[in-house]
C-alpha positions as MATLAB code, in Angstrom:
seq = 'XXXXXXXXXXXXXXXXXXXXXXXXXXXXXXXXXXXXXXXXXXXXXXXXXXXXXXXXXXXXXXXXXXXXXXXXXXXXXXXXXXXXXXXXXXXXXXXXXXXXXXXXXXXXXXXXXXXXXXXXXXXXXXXXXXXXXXXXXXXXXXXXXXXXXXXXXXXXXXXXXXXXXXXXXXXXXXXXXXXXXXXXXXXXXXXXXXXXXXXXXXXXXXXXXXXXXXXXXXXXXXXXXXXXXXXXXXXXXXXXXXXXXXXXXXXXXXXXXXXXXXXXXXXXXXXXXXXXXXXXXXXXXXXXX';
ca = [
     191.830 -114.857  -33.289;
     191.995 -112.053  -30.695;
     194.592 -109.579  -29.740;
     194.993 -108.066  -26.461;
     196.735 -105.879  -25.053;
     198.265 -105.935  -21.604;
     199.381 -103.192  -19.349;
     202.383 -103.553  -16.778;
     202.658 -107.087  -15.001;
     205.856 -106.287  -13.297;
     206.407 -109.607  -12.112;
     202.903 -110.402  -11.031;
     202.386 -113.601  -12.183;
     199.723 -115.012  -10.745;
     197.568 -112.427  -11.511;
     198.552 -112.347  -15.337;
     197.655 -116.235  -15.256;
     194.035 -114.898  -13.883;
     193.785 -112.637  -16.223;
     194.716 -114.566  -19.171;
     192.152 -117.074  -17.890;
     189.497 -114.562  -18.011;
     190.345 -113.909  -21.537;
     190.348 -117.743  -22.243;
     194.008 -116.843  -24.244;
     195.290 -119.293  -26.616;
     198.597 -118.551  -27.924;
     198.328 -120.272  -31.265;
     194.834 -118.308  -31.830;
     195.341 -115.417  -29.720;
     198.121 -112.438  -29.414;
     199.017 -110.500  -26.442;
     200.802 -106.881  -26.468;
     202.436 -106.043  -23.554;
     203.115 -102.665  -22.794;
     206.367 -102.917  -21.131;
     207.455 -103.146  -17.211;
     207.007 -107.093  -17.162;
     209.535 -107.390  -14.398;
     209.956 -106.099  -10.725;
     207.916 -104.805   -7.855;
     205.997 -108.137   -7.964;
     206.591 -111.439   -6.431;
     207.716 -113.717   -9.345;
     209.660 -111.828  -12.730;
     211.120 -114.508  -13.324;
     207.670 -116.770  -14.230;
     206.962 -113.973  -16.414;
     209.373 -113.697  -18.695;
     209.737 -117.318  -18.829;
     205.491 -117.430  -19.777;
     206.449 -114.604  -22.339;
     209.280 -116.825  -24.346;
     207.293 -120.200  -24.248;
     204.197 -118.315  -25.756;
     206.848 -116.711  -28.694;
     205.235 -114.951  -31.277;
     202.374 -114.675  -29.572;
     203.407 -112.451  -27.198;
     204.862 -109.045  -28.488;
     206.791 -107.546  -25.649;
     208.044 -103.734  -25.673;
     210.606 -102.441  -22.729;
     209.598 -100.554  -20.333;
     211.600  -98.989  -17.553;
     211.698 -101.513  -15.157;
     212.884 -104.037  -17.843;
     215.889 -101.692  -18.473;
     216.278 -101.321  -14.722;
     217.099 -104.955  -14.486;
     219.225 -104.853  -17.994;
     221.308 -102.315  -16.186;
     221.799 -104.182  -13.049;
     222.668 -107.361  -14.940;
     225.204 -105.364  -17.088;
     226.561 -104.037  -13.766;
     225.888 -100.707  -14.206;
     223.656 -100.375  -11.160;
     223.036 -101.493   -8.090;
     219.298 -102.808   -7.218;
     217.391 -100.818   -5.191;
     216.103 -101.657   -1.834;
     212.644 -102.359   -2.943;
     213.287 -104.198   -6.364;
     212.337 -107.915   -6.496;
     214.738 -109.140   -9.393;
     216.394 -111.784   -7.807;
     214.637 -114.917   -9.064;
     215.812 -113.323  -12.446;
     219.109 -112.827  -11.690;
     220.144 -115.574   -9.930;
     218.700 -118.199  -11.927;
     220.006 -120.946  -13.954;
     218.361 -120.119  -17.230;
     219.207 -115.965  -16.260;
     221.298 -115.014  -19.702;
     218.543 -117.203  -22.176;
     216.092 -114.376  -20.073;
     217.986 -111.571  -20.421;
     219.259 -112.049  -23.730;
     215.528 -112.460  -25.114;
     214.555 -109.296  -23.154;
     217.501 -107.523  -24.777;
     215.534 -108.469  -27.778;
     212.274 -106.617  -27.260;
     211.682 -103.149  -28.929;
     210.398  -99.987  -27.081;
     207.461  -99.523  -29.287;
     205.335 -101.493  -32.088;
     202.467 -100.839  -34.014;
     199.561 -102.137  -34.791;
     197.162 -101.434  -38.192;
     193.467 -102.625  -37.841;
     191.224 -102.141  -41.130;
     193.529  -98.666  -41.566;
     193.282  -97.664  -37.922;
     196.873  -97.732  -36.302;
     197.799  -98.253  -32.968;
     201.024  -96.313  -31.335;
     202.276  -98.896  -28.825;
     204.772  -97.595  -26.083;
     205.336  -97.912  -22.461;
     205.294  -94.051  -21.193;
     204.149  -91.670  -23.864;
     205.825  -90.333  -26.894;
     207.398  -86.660  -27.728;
     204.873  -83.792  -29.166;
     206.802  -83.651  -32.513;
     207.325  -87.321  -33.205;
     205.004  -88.865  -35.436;
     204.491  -92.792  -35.530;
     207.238  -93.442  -38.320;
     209.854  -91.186  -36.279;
     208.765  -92.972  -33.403;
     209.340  -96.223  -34.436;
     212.537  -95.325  -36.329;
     213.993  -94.172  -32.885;
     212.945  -97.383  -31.365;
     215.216  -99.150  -33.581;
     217.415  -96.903  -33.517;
     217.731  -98.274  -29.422;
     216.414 -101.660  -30.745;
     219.878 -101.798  -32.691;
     222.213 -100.028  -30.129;
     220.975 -102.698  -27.356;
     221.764 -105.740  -29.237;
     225.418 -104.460  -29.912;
     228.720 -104.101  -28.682;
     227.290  -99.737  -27.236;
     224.665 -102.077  -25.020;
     227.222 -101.540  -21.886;
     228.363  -97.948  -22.373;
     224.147  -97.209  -22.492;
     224.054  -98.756  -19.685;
     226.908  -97.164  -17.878;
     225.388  -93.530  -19.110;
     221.396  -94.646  -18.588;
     220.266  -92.592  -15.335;
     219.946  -88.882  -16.348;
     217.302  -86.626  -17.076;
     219.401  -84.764  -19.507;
     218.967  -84.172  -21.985;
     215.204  -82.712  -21.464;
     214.466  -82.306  -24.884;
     214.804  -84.066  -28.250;
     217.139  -82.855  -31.369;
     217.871  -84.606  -34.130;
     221.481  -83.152  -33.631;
     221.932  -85.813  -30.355;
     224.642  -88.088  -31.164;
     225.642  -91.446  -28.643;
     224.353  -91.969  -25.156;
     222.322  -88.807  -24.601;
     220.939  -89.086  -28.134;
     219.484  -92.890  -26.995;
     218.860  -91.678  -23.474;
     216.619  -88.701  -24.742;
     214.575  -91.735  -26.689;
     214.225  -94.057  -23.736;
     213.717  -91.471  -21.504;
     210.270  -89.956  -23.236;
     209.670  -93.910  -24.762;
     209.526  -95.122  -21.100;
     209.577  -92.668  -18.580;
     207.637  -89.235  -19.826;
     204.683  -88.173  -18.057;
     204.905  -84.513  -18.451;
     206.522  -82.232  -20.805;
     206.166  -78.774  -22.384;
     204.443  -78.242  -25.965;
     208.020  -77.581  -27.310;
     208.542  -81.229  -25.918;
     210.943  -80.779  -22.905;
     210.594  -83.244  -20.429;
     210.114  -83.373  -16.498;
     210.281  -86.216  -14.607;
     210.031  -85.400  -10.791;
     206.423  -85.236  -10.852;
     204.626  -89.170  -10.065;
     201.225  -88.000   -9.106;
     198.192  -87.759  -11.474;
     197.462  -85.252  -14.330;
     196.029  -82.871  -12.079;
     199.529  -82.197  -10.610;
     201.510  -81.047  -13.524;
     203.987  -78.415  -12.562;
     203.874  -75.134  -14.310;
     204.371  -74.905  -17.975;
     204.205  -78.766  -18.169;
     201.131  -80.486  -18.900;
     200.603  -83.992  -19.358;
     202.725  -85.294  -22.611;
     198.904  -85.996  -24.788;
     198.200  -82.687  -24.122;
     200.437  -81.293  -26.039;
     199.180  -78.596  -28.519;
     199.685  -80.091  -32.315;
     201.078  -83.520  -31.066;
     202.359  -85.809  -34.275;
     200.400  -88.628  -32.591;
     197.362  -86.777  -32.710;
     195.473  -88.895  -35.289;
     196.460  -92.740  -34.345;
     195.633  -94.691  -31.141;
     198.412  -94.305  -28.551;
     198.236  -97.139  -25.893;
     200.852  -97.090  -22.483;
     201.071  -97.982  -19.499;
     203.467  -96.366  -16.538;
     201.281  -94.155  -15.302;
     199.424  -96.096  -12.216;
     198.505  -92.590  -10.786;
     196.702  -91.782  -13.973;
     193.282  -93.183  -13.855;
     191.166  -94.446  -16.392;
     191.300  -91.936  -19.520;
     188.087  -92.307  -21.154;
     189.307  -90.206  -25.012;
     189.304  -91.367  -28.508;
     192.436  -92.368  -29.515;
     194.156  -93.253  -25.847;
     194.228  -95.933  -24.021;
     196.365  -96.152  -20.494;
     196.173  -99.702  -19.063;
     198.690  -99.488  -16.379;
     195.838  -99.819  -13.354;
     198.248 -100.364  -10.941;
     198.526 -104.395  -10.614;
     201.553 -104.368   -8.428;
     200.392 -101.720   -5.794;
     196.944 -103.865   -5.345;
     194.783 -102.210   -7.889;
     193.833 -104.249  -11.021;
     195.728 -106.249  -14.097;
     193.972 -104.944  -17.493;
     193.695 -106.012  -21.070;
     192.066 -104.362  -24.169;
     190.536 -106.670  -26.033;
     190.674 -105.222  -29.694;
     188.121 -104.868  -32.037;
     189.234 -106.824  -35.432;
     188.079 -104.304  -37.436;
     189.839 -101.445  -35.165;
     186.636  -99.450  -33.761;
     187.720  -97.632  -30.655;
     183.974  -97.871  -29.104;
     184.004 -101.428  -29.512;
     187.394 -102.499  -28.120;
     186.336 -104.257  -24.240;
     188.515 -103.773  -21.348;
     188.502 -106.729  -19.033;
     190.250 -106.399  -15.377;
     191.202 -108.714  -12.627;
     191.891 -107.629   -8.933;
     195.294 -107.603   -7.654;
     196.460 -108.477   -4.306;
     199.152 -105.851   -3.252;
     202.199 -106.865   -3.637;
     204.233 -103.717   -2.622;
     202.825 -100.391   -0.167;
     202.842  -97.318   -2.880;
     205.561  -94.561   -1.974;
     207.804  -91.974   -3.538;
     210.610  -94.045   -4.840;
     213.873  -91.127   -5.096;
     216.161  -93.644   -5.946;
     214.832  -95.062   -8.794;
     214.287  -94.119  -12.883;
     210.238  -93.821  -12.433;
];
C-alpha cells in the first residue's frame, strides 16, 4: 500500500492519468491526497472529478480555490471568468452528482505516519493556528458548506477582508477569513494578517509580509505542512514542507510525493511528469488567486 500525494490537477486530465501511470496506482492498494484546485484552467474538469468519485476512498480530496470558484458559479453567485474552463462541469448531465460530492470535500486533512503528522491544505495555514485549530476550522466550513448558509457564503465569498483571524468572527467573514488563508494565503505578517495582491515568488513579498512559513513562532512549526497554490514558488527543499503545485496547467510538471510508510521526510520520493501547456501564465485581476 502506498500513499501519494498530488498537487493541483486543475482539470488536467490527461496528465494526472500519466502520472498515475508512473506511479503504477491501484486504488484498492494505493491512496492519493490531493491538495485541492482539481478543476479549471485545464482542458477536461470534468474527467477529473468524475476519476476522483469512481476511485472513492481512495482518493482524499481537499478544496482548493478553484473548486470553490466553480461552487460559486454553480450557486450563481458569480459569473465565470473569461479564462475559466468549467463548462464540461457545468453543463453536464451528471453536473449536481459532481458538485454535490465536491461540496463534500474538506479544506484540510491530516495524515499520522509512525507519530509524524502531516498538515494537508491547499494554500498555507495562519501563524497562530496549530493542526487541531486548523482542522477544527475546516469543519467548521466543512459543516457550513453542506447546509442551508452554503448560498449566503457564496453570495459573501470574494473579499479580502477580513485580513486577519479572531476568534471573535462570527458568519460569512468569520468562514471567509478561514478559506481565505486555507486556500488562498501566500503572504502574511507574523501577527498573521494576510495580503493577497502579490502572485510572484517568495522573493517578492511586499514589506512587512513575508511568506506565510516564515512566520516567526508558527503553530505548524513542528508537523509536515504539504500545499499546493503556489506555481510561482519553486521547489522548497526544508524539513517539514512540501509545495507540490509545479505548475501542471501553465506547462510545467504534475507531481506526487510518494510517502514513506514509516513517515521519514528524507525518504519520501517525488515523482513528476511533464505537462503540455494548457493555458499562457498572466496576472489574472479578476479572479480569487
Amino acid at each position: 500500500m502506498a500513499l501519494y500525494l498530488i498537487g493541483d490537477i486543475q482539470g488536467c486530465d490527461g496528465a494526472l492519468q500519466r502520472l498515475l501511470d508512473k506511479l503504477d496506482f491501484s486504488p484498492s492498494r494505493d491512496t492519493l491526497y490531493v491538495l485541492g484546485d482539481l478543476v479549471n484552467r485545464g482542458p477536461d474538469s470534468a474527467a477529473v472529478l468524475r476519476r476522483m468519485m469512481a476511485y472513492g476512498d481512495a482518493a482524499r480530496c481537499i478544496l482548493g480555490n478553484h473548486d470553490l470558484h466553480l461552487l460559486a458559479i454553480a450557486h450563481g453567485a458569480r459569473a465565470p471568468d473569461r479564462r475559466d474552463t468549467l463548462d464540461g462541469v457545468l453543463d453536464a448531465s451528471d453536473r449536481d452528482a459532481m458538485l454535490t460530492w465536491l461540496m463534500h470535500q474538506p479544506l484540510a486533512r491530516r495524515i499520522q505516519l509512525q507519530g509524524h503528522v502531516l498538515l494537508l491544505v491547499h494554500a498555507g495555514v495562519l501563524p497562530q493556528w496549530s493542526v487541531e485549530h486548523t482542522l477544527t476550522l475546516a469543519d467548521e466550513v466543512a459543516s457550513m458548506l453542506q447546509s442551508a448558509q452554503a448560498q449566503t457564503f457564496f453570495d459573501a465569498m470574494y473579499s479580502n477582508l477580513p485580513a486577519r483571524w479572531s476568534e471573535g468572527l462570527q458568519g460569512v467573514e468569520r468562514w471567509r477569513v478561514i478559506v481565505n488563508a486555507l486556500t488562498r494565503i501566500r503572504f502574511c505578517t507574523a501577527q498573521g494578517e494576510m495580503e493577497f495582491e502579490t502572485k510572484e515568488g517568495a522573493p517578492a513579498a511586499p514589506a512587512g509580509f513575508m511568506p506565510w512559513f516564515d512566520a516567526p513562532d508558527r503553530a505548524t512549526q513542528a508537523v509536515g505542512v504539504a500545499f499546493g497554490h503556489w506555481s510561482m514558488l519553486g521547489r522548497l527543499h526544508r524539513e517539514n514542507l512540501y509545495s507540490l503545485d509545479t505548475g501542471c496547467v501553465w506547462g510545467g510538471s504534475l507531481s506526487a510525493l510518494r510517502l514513506d510508510s514509516c513517515g521519514d521526510p528524507a525518504r519520501h520520493e517525488l515523482l513528476q511528469v511533464a505537462c503540455p501547456m494548457a493555458q499562457q501564465p498572466a496576472r489574472d485581476t479578476q479572479k480569487r488567486s
